[in-house]
PQR file with spaces between the fields and no chain letter, atoms N, CA, C, O and H, PARSE charges and radii, in Angstrom:
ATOM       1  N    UNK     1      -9.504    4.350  -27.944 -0.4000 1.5000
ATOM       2  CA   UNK     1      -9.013    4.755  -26.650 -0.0000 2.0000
ATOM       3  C    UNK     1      -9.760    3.977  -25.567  0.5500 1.7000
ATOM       4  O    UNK     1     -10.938    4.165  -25.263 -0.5500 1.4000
ATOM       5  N    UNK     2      -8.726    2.859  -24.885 -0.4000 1.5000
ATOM       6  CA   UNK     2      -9.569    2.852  -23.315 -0.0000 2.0000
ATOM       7  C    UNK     2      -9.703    3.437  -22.128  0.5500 1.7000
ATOM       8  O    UNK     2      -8.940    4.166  -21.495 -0.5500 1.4000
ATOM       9  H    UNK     2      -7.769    2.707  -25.132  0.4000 1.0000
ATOM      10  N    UNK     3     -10.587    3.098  -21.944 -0.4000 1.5000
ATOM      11  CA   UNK     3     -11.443    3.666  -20.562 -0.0000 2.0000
ATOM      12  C    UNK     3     -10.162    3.537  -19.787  0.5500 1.7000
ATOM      13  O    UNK     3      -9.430    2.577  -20.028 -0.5500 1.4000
ATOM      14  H    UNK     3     -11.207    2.506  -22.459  0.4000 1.0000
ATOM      15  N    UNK     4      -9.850    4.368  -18.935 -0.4000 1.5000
ATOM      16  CA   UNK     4      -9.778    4.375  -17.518 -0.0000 2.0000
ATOM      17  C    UNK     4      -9.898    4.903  -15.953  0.5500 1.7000
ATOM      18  O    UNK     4      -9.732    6.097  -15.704 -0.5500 1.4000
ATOM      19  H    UNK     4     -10.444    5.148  -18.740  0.4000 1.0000
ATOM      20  N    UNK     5     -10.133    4.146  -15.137 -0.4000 1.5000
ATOM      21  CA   UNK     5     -10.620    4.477  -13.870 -0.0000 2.0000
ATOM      22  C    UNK     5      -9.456    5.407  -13.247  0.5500 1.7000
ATOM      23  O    UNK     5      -8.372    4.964  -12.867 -0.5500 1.4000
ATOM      24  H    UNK     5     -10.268    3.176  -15.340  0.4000 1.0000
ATOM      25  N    UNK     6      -9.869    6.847  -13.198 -0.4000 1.5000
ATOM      26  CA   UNK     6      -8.681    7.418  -12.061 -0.0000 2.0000
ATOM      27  C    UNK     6      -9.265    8.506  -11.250  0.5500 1.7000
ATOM      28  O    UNK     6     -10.228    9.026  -11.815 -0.5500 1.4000
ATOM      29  H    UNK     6     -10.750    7.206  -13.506  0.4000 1.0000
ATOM      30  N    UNK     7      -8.914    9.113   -9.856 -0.4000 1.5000
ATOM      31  CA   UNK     7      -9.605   10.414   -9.484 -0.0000 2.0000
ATOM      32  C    UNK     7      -9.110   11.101  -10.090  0.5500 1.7000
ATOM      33  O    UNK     7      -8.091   10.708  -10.659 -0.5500 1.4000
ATOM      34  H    UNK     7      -8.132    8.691   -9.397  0.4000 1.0000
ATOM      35  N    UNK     8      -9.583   12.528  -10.299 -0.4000 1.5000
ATOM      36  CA   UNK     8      -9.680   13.905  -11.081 -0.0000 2.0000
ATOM      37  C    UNK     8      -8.856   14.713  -10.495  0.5500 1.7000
ATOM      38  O    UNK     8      -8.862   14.662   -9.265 -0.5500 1.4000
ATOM      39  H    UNK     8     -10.411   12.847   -9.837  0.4000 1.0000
ATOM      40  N    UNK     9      -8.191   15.398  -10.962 -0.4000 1.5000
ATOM      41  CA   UNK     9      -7.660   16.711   -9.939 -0.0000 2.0000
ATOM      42  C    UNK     9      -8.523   17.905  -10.555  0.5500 1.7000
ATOM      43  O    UNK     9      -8.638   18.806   -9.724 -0.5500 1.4000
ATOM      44  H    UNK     9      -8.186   15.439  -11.961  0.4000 1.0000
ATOM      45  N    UNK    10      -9.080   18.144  -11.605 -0.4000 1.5000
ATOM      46  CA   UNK    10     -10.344   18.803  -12.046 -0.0000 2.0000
ATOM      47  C    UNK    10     -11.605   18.674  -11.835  0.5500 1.7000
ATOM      48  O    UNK    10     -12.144   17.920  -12.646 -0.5500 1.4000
ATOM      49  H    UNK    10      -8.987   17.412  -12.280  0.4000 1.0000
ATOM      50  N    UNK    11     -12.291   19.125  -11.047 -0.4000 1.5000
ATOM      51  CA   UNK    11     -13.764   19.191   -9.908 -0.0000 2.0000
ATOM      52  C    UNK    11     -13.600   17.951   -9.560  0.5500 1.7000
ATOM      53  O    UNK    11     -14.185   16.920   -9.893 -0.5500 1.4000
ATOM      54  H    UNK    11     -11.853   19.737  -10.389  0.4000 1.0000
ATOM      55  N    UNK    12     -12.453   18.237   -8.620 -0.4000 1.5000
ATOM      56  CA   UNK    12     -12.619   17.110   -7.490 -0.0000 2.0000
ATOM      57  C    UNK    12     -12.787   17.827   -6.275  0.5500 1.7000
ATOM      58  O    UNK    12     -12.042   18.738   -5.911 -0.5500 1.4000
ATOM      59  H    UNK    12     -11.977   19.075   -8.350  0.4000 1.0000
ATOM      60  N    UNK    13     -14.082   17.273   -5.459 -0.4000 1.5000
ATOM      61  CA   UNK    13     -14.087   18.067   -4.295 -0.0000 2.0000
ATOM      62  C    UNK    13     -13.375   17.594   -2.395  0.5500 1.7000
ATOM      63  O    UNK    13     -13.361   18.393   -1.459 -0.5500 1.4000
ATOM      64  H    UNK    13     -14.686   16.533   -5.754  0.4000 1.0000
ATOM      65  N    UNK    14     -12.981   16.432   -2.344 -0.4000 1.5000
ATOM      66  CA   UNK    14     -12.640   15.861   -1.369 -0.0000 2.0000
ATOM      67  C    UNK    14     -11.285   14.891   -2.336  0.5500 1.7000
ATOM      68  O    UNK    14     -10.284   15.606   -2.346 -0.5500 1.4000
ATOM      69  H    UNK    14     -12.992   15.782   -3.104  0.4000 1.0000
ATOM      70  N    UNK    15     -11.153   14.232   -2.708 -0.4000 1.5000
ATOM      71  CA   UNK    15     -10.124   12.995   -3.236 -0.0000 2.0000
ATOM      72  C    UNK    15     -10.189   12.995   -4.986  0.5500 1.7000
ATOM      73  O    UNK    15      -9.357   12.679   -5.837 -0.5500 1.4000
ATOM      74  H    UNK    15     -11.966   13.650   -2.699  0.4000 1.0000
ATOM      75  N    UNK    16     -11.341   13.418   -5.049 -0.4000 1.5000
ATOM      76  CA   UNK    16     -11.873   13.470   -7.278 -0.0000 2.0000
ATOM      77  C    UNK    16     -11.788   12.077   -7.100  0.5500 1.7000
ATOM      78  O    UNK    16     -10.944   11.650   -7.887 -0.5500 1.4000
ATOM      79  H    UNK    16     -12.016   13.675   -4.358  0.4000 1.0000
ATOM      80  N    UNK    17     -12.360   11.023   -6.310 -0.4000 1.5000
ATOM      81  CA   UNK    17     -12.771    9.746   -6.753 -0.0000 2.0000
ATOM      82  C    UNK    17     -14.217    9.623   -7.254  0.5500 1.7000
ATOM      83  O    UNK    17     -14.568    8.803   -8.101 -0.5500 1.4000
ATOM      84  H    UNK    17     -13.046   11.370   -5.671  0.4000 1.0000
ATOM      85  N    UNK    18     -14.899   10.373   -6.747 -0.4000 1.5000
ATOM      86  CA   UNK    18     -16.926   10.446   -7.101 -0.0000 2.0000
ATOM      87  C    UNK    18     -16.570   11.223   -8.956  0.5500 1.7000
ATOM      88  O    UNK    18     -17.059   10.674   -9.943 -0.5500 1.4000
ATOM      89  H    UNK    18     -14.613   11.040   -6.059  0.4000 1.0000
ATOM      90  N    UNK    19     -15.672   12.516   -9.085 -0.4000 1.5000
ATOM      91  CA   UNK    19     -15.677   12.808  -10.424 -0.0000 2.0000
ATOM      92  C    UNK    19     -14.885   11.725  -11.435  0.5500 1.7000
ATOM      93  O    UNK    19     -15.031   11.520  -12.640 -0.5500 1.4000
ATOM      94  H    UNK    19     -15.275   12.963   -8.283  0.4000 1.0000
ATOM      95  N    UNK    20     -13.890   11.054  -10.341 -0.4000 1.5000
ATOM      96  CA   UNK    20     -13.514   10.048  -11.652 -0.0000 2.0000
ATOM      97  C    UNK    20     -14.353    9.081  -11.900  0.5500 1.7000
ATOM      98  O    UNK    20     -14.554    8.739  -13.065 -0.5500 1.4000
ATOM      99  H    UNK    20     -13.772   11.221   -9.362  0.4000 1.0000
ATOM     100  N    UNK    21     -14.983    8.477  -10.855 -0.4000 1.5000
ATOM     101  CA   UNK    21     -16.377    7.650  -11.521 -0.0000 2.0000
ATOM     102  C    UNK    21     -17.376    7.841  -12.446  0.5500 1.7000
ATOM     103  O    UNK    21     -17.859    6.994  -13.198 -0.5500 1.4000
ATOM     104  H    UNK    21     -14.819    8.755   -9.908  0.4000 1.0000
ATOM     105  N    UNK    22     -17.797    9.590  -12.297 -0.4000 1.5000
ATOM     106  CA   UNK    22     -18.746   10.100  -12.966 -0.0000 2.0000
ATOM     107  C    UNK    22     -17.876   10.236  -15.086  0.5500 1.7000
ATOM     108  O    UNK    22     -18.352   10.057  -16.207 -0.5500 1.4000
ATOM     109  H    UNK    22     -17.404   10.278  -11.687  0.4000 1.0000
ATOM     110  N    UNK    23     -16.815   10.539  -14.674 -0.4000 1.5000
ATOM     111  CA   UNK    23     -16.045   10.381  -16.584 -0.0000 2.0000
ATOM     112  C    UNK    23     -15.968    9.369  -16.648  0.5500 1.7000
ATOM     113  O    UNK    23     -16.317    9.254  -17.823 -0.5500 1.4000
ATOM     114  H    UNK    23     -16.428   10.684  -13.764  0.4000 1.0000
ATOM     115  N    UNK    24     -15.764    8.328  -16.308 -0.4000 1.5000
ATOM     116  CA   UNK    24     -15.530    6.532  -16.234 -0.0000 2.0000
ATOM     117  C    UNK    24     -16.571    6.299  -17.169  0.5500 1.7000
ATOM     118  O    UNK    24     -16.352    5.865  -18.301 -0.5500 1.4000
ATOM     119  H    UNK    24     -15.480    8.421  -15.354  0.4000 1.0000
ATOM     120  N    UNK    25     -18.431    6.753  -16.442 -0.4000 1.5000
ATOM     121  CA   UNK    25     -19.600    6.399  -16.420 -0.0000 2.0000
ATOM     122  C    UNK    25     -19.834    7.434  -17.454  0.5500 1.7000
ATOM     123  O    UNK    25     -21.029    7.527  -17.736 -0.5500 1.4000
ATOM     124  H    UNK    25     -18.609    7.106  -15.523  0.4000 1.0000
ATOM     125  N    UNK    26     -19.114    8.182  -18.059 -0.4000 1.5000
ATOM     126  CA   UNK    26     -19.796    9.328  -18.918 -0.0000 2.0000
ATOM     127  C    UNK    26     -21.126   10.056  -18.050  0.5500 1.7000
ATOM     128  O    UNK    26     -22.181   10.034  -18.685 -0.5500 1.4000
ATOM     129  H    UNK    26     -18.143    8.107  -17.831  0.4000 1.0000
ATOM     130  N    UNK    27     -21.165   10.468  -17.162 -0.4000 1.5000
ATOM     131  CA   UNK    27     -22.197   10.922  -16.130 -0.0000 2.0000
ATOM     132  C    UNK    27     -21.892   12.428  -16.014  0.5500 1.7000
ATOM     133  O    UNK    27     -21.028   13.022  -16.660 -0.5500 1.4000
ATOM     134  H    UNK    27     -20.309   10.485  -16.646  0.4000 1.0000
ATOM     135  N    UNK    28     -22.774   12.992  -15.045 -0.4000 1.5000
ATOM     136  CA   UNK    28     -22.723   14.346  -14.493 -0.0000 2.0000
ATOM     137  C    UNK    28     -22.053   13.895  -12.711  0.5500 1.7000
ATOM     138  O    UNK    28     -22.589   13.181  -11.863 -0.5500 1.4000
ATOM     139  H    UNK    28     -23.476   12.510  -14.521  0.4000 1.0000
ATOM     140  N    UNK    29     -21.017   14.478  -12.664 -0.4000 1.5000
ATOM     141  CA   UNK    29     -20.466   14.189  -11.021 -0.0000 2.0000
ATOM     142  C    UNK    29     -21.046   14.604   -9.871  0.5500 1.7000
ATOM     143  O    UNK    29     -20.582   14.331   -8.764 -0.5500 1.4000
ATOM     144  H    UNK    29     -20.581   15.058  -13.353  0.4000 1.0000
ATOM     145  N    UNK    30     -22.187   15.349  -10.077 -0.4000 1.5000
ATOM     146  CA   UNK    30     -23.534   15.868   -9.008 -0.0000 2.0000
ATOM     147  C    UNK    30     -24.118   14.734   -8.576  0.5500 1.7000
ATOM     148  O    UNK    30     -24.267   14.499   -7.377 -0.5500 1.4000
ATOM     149  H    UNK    30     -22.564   15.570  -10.976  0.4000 1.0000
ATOM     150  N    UNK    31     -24.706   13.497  -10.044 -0.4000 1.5000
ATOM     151  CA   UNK    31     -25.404   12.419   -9.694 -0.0000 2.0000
ATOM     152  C    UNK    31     -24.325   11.456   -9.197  0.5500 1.7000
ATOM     153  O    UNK    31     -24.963   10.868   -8.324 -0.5500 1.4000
ATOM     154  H    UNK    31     -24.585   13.688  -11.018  0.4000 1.0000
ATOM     155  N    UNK    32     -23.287   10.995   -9.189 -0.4000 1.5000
ATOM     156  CA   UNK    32     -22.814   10.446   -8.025 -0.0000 2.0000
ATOM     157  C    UNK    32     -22.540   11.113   -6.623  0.5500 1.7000
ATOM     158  O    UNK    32     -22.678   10.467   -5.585 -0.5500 1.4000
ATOM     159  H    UNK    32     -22.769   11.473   -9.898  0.4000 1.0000
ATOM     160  N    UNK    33     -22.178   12.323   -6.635 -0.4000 1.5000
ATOM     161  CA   UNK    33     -22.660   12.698   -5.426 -0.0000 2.0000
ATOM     162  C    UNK    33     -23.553   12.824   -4.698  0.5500 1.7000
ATOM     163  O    UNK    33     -23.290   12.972   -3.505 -0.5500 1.4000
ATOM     164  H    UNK    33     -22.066   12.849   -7.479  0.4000 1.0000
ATOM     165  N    UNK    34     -24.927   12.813   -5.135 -0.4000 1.5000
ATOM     166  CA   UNK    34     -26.123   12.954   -4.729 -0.0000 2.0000
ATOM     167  C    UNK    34     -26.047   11.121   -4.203  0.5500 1.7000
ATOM     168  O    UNK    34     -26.430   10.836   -3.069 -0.5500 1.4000
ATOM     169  H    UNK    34     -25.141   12.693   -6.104  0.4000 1.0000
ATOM     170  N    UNK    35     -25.650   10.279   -4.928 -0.4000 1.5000
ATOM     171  CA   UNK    35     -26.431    8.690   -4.737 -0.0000 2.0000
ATOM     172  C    UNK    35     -24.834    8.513   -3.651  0.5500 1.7000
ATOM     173  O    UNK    35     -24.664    7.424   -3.101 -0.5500 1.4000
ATOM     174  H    UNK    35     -25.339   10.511   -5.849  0.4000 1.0000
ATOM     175  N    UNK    36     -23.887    9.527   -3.461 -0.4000 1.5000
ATOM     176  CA   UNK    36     -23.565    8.687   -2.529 -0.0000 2.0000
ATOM     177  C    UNK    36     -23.743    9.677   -1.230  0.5500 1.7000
ATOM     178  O    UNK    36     -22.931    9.527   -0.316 -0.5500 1.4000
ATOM     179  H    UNK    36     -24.025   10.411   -3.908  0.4000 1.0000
ATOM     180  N    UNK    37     -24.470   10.393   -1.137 -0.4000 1.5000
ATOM     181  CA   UNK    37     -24.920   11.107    0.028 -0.0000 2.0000
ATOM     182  C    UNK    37     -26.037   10.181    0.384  0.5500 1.7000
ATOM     183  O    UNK    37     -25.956    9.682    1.507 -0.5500 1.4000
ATOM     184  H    UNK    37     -25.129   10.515   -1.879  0.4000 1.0000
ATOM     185  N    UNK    38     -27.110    9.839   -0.385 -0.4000 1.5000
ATOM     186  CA   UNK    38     -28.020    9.070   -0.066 -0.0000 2.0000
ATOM     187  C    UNK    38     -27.507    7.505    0.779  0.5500 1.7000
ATOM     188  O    UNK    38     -28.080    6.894    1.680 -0.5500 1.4000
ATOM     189  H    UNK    38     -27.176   10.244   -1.297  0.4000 1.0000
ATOM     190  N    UNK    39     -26.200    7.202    0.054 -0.4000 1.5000
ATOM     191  CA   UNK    39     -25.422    5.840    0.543 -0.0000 2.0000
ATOM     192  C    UNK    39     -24.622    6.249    2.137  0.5500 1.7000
ATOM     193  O    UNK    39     -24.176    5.524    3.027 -0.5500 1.4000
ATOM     194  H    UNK    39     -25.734    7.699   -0.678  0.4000 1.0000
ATOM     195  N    UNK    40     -24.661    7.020    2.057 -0.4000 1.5000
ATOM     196  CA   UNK    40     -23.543    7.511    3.561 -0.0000 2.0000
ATOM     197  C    UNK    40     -25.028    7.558    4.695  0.5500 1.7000
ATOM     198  O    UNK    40     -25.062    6.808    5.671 -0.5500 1.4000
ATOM     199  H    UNK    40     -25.024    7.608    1.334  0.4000 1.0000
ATOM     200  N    UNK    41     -26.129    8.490    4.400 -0.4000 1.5000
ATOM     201  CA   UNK    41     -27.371    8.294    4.948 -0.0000 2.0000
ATOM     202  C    UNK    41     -27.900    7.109    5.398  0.5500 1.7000
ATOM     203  O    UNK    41     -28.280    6.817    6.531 -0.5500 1.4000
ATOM     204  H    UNK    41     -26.102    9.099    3.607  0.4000 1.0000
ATOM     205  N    UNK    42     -27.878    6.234    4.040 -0.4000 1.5000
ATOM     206  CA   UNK    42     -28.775    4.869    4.617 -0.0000 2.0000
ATOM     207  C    UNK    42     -28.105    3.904    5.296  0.5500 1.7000
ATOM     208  O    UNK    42     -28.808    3.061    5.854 -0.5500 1.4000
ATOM     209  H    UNK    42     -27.569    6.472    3.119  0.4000 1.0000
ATOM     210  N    UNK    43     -26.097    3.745    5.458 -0.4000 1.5000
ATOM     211  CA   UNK    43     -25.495    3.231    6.479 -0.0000 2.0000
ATOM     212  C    UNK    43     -25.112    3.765    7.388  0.5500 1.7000
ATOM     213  O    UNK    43     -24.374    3.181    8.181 -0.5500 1.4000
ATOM     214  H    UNK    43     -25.527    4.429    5.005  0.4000 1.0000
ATOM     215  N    UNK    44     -25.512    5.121    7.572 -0.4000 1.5000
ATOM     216  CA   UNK    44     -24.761    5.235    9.217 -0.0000 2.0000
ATOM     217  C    UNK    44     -23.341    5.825    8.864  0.5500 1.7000
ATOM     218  O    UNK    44     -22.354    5.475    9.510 -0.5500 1.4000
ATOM     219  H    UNK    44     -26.111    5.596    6.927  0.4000 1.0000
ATOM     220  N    UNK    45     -23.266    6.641    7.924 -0.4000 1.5000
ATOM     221  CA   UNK    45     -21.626    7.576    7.656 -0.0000 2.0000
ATOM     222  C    UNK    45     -20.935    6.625    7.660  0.5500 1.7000
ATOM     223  O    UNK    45     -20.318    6.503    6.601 -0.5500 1.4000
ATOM     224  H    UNK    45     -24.068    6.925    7.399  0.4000 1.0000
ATOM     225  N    UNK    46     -20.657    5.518    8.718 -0.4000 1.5000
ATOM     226  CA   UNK    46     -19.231    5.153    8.020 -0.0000 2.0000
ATOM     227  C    UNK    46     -18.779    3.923    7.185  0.5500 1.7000
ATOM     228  O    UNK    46     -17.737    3.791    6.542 -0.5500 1.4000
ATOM     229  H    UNK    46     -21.157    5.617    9.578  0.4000 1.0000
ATOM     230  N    UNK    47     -19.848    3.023    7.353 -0.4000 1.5000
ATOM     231  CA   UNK    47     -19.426    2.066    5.739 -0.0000 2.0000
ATOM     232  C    UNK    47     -19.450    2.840    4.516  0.5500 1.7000
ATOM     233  O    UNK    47     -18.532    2.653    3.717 -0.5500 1.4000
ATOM     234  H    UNK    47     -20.695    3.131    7.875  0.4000 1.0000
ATOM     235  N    UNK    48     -20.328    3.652    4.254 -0.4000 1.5000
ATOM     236  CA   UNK    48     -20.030    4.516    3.482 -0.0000 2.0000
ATOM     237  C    UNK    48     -18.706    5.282    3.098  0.5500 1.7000
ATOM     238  O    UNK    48     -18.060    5.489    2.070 -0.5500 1.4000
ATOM     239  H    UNK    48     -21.074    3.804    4.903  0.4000 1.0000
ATOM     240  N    UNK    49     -18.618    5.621    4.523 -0.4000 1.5000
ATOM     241  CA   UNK    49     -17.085    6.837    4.236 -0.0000 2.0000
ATOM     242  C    UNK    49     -15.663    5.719    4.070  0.5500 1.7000
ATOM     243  O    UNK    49     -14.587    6.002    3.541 -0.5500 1.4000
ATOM     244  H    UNK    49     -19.142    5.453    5.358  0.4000 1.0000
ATOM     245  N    UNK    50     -16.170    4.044    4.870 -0.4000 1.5000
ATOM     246  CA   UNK    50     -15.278    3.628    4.530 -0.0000 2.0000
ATOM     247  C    UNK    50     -15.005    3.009    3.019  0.5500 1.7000
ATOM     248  O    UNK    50     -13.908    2.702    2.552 -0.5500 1.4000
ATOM     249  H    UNK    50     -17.043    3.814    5.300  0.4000 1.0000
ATOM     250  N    UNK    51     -16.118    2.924    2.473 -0.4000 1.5000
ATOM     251  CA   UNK    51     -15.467    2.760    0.770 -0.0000 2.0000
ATOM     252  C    UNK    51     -15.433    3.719    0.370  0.5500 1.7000
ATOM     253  O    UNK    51     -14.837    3.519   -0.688 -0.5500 1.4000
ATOM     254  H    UNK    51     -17.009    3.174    2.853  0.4000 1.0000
ATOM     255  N    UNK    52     -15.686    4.929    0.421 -0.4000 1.5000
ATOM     256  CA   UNK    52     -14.830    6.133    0.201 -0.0000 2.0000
ATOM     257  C    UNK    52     -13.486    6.106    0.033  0.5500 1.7000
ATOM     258  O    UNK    52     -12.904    6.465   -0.991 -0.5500 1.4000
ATOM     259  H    UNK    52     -16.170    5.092    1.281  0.4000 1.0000
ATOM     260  N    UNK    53     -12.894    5.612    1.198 -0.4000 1.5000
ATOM     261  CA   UNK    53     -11.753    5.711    1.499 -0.0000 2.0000
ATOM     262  C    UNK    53     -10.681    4.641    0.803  0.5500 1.7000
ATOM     263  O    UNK    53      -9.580    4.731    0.259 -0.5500 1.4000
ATOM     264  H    UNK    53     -13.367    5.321    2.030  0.4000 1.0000
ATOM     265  N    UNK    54     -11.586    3.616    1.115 -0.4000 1.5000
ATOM     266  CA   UNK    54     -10.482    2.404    0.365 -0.0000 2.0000
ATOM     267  C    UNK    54     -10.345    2.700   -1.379  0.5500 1.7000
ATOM     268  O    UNK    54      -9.366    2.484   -2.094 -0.5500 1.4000
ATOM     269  H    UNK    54     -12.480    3.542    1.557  0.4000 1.0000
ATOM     270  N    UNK    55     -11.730    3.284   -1.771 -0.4000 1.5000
ATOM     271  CA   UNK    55     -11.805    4.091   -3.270 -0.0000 2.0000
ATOM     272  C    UNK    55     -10.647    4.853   -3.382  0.5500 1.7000
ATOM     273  O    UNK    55      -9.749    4.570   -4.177 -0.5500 1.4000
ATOM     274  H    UNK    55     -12.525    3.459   -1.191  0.4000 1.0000
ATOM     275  N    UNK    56     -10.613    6.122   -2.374 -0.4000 1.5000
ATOM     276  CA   UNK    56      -9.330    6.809   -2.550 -0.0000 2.0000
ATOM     277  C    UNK    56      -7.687    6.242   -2.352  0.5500 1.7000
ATOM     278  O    UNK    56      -6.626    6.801   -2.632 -0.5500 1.4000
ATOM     279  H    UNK    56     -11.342    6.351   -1.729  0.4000 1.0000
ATOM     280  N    UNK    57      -7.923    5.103   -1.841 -0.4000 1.5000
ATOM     281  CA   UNK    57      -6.607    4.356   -1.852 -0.0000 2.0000
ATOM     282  C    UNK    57      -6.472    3.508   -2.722  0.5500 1.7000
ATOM     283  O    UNK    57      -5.346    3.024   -2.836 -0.5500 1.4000
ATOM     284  H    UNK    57      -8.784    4.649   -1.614  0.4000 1.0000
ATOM     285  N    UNK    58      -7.349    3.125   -3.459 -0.4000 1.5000
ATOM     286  CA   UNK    58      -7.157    2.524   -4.645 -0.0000 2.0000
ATOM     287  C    UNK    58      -7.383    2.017   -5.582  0.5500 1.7000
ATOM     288  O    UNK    58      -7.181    0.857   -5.944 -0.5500 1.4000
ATOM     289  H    UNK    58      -8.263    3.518   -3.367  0.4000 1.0000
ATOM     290  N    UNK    59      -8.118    3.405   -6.376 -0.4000 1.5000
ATOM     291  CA   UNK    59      -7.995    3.992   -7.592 -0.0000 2.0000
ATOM     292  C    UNK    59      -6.486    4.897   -7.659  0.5500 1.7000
ATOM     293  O    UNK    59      -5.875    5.351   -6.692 -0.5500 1.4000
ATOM     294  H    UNK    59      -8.281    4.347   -6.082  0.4000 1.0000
ATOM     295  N    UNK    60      -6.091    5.000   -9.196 -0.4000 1.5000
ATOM     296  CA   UNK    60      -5.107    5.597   -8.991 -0.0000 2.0000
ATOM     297  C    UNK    60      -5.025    7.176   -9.279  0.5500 1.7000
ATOM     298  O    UNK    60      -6.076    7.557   -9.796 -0.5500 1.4000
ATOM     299  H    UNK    60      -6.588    4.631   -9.982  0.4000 1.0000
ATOM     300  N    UNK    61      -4.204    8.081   -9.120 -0.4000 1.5000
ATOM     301  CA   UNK    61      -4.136    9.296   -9.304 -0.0000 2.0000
ATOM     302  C    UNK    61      -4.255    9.370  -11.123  0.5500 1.7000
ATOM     303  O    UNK    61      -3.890    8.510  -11.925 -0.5500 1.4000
ATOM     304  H    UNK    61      -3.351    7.772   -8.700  0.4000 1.0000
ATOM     305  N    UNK    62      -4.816   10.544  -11.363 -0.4000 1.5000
ATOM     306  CA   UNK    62      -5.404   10.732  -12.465 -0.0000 2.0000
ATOM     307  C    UNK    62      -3.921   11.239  -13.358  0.5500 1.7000
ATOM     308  O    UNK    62      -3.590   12.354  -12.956 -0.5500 1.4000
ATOM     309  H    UNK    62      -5.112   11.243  -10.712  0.4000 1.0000
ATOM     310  N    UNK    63      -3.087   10.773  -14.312 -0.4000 1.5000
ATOM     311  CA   UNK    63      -1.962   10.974  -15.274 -0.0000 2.0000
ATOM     312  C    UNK    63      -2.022   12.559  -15.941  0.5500 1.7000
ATOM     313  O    UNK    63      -2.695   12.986  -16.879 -0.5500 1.4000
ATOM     314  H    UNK    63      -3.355    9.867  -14.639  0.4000 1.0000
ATOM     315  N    UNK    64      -1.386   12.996  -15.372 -0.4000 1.5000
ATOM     316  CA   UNK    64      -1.204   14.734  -16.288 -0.0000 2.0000
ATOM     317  C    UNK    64      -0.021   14.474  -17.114  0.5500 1.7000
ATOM     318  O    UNK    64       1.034   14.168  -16.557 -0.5500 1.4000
ATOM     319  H    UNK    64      -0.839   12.650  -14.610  0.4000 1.0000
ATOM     320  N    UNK    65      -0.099   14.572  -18.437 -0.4000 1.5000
ATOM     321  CA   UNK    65       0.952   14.912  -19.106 -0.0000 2.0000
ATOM     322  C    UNK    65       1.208   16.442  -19.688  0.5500 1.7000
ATOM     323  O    UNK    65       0.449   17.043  -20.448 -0.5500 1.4000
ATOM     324  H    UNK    65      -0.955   14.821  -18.889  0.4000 1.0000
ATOM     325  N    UNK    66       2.344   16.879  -19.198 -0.4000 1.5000
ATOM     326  CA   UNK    66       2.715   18.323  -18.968 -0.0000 2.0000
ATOM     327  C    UNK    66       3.715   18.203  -20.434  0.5500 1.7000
ATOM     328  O    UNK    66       4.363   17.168  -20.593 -0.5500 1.4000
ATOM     329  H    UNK    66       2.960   16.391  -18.580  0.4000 1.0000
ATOM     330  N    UNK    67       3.775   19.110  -21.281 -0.4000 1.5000
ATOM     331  CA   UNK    67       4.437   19.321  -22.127 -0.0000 2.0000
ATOM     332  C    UNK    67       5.040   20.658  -22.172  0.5500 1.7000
ATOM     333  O    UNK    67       4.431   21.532  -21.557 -0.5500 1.4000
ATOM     334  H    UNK    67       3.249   19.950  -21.152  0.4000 1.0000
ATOM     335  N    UNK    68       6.404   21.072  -22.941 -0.4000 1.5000
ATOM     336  CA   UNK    68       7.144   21.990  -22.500 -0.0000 2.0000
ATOM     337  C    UNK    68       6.922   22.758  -24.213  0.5500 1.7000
ATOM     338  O    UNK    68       7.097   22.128  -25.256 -0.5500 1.4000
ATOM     339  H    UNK    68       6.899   20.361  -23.441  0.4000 1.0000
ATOM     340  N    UNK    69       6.617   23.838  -24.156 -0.4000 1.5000
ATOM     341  CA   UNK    69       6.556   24.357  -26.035 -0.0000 2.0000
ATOM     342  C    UNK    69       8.259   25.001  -25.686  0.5500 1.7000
ATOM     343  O    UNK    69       8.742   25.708  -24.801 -0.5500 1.4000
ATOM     344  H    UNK    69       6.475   24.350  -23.309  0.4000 1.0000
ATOM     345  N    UNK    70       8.756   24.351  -26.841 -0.4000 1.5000
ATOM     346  CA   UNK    70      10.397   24.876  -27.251 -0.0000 2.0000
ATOM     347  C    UNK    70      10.078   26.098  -28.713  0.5500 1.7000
ATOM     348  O    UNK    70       9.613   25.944  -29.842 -0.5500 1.4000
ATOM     349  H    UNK    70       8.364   23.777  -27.560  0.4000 1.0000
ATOM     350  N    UNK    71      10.514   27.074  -28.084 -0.4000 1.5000
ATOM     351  CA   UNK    71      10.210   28.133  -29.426 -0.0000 2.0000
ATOM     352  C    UNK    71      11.784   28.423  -29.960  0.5500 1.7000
ATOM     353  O    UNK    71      11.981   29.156  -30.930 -0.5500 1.4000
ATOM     354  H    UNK    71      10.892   27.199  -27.167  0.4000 1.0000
């Protein structure tokens, strides 16, 4: 199975782009949140918030496959 990059709709707290990085990375999604609070801090909020943003525009939405049980 490959990897792929997508946001989460499961503990996603703003877009689920920081939790889709953190399953990408096999990580805990706290420690990218924590290193990008520290990253929003050390530029001044908004280079930060702006790759945030371009992150949330493009990465793609995370694939749900919904299945129907026929009894």
């Amino acid at each position: 199975m490959t990897k792929k990059l997508e946001r989460l709709e499961e503990g996603r707290v703003i877009a689920g782009v920081l939790a889709g990085l953190a399953k990408y990375f096999d990580q805990d999604p706290v420690l990218f949140r924590l290193i990008s609070i520290v990253i929003l801090i050390l530029t001044g909020i908004f280079p930060g918030a702006l790759l945030y943003f371009i992150a949330w525009l493009i990465i793609p939405k995370e694939q749900r496959h919904e299945y129907t049980v026929i009894e």
